[in-house]
N, C-alpha and C positions, 0 to 999 in steps of 0.2 A: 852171536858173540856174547861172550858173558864176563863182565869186568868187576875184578875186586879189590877195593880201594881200601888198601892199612897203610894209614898215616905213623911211622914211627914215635911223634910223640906226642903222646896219650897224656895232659895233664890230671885230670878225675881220678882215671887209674894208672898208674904209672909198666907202661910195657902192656898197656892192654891185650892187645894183637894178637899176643905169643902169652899170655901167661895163661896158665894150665889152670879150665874147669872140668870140675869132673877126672883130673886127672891128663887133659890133654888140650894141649895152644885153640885157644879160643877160634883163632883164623882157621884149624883144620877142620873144624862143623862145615861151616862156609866152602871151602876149599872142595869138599868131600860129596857136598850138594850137587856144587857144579856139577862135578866129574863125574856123577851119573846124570847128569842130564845132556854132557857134554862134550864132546871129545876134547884132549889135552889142547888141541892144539888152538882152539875156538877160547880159549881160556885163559884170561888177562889179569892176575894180580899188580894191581899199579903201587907199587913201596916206594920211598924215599929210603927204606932202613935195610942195608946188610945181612942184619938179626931173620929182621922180617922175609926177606927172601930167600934164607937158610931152612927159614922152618915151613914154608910154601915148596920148596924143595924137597923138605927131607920125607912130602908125602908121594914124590914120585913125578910133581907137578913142575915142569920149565916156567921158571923166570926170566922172560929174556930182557927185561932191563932195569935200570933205575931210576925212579921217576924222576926231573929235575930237582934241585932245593927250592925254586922259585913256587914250585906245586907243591911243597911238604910244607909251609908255612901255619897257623894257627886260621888267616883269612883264607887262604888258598878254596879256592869255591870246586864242587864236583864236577862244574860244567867245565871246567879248565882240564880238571884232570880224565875226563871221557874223550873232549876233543883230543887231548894228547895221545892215548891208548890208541884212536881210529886212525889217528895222521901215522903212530910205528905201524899197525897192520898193514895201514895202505901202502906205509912207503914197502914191507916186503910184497906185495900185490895181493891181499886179502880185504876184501869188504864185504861188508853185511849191509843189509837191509833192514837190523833191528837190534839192538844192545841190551842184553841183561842186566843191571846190575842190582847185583846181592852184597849189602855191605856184612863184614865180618862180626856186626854188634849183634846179629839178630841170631841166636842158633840154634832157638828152638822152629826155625822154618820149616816147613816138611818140605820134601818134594813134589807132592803131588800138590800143594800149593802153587807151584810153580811152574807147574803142568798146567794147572787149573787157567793161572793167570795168563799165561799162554796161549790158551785160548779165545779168551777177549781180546787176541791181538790183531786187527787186523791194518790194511794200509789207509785205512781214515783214522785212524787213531794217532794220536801224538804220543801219547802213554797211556799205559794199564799201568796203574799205582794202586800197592796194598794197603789198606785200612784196615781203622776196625772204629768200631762205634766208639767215641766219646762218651766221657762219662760228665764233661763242661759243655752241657750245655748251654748256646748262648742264649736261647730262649728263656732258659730258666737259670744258670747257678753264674752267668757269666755276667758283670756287670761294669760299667765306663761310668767315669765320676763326669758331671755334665758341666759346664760353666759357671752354674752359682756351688757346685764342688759338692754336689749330692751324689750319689751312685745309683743309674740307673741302670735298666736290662740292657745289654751288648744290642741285641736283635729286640725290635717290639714283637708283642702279641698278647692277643689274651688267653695264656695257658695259668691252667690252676694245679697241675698234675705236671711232674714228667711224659707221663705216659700220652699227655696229650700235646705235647712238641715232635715238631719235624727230626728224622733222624738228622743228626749230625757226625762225622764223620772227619775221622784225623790220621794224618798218614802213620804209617808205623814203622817206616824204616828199612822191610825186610824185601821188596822187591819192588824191580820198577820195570817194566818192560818199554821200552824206547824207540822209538822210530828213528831214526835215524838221520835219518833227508834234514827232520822236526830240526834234530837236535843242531844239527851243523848252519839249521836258519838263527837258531835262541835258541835262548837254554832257559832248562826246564821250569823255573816261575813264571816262563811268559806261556806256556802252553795253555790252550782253551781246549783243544780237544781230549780229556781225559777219561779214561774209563778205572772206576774203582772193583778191584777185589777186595773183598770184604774175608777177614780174618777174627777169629778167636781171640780173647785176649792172651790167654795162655803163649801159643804161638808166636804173638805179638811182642814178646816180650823184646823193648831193646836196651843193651849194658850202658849207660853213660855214667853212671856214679856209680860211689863203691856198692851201697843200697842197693842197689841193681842188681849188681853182683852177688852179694851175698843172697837175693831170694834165687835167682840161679842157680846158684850153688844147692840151695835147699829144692827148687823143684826137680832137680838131677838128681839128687838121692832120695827124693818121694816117690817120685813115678818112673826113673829109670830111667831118664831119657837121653841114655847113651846112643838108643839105637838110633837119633835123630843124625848121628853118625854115617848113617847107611840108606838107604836106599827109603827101609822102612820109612812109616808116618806120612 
């Protein structure tokens, strides 16, 4: 099962979801991924917005419902809005044994990413989450002001270099591959069992501000990356 959660309203960017990069609704990168990885019907866009399920539509893709207002809120957590998506499948008698989800910020993701992470999936696993190396890190660039109100390193150690700190590693946004069982014990901050895919930055790229946006915009018209549209990448 693969779930896509566009929250209607987008303070940063206003209409994120649906407004056109490159020429086309941010959500249909997302949308377009699945649906070669996925048959329509394994395939859960969760909205609160109208808009929003007009334009997850108008790729060809069913929307079969609206997500509560209690779940489109500003706090409203993912682990709310996953359980919600599993309880509609179940109640028409479809369950899975694993939940995709791909949020609609990420769109330079490729597929075969997704493939990849897929792989590392197996039933001891709570999650495969995408990463990518940190560029903060806490051995060296990361620091906590201490009691008498000095800043010291996040993490001790004695590194003299980058290059001589532990990789560190930060989620990127663009894919979570989920057990399922896991998820309907807690949700996903309390999982221990996790396995990382390791991604690019490029790739990694996710829209929260307009900044954001705008280098988007500019790596779509440097390197083309309409075709992340398709199958390609």
């Amino acid at each position: 099962m693969y779930v896509i959660p566009a929250r209607g309203g987008s303070k940063g960017i206003p209409g994120k979801n649906i407004k056109n990069l490159a020429g086309k609704p941010l959500l249909l990168y997302t949308v377009e991924t699945a649906r070669n990885l996925a048959d329509d019907k394994d395939i859960c866009v969760s909205t609160d917005s109208p808009e929003i399920k007009a334009c997850a539509e108008s790729s060809g893709l069913e929307v079969p419902f609206l997500r509560p207002s209690e779940l489109a809120l500003d706090n409203s957590g993912t682990y709310e809005v996953l359980l919600h998506a599993l309880s509609y499948y179940q109640s028409i008698n479809r369950s899975y044994s694993r939940l995709v989800l791909l949020q609609p910020t990420s769109p330079f993701r490729k597929c075969s990413q997704v493939k990849e992470a897929l792989q590392l999936w197996d039933d001891g696993v709570e999650m495969v989450v995408s990463v990518k190396e940190t560029k903060s890190n806490p051995y060296y660039v990361l620091f906590e002001e201490n009691e008498l109100g000095f800043l010291e390193n996040s993490k001790k150690g004695a590194f003299f270099t980058r290059q001589q700190c532990p990789k560190v590693y930060e989620y990127n946004g663009a894919i979570y591959v989920i057990n399922v069982k896991a998820l309907q014990r807690m949700p996903l901050s309390a999982f221990t069992r996790k396995r990382k895919f390791v991604m690019d930055e490029e790739s990694s790229l996710d829209i929260d501000t307009p900044l954001d946006w705008k280098f988007a915009e500019f790596l779509m018209s440097e390197r083309g990356y309409e075709k992340y549209s398709a199958v390609g990448g």
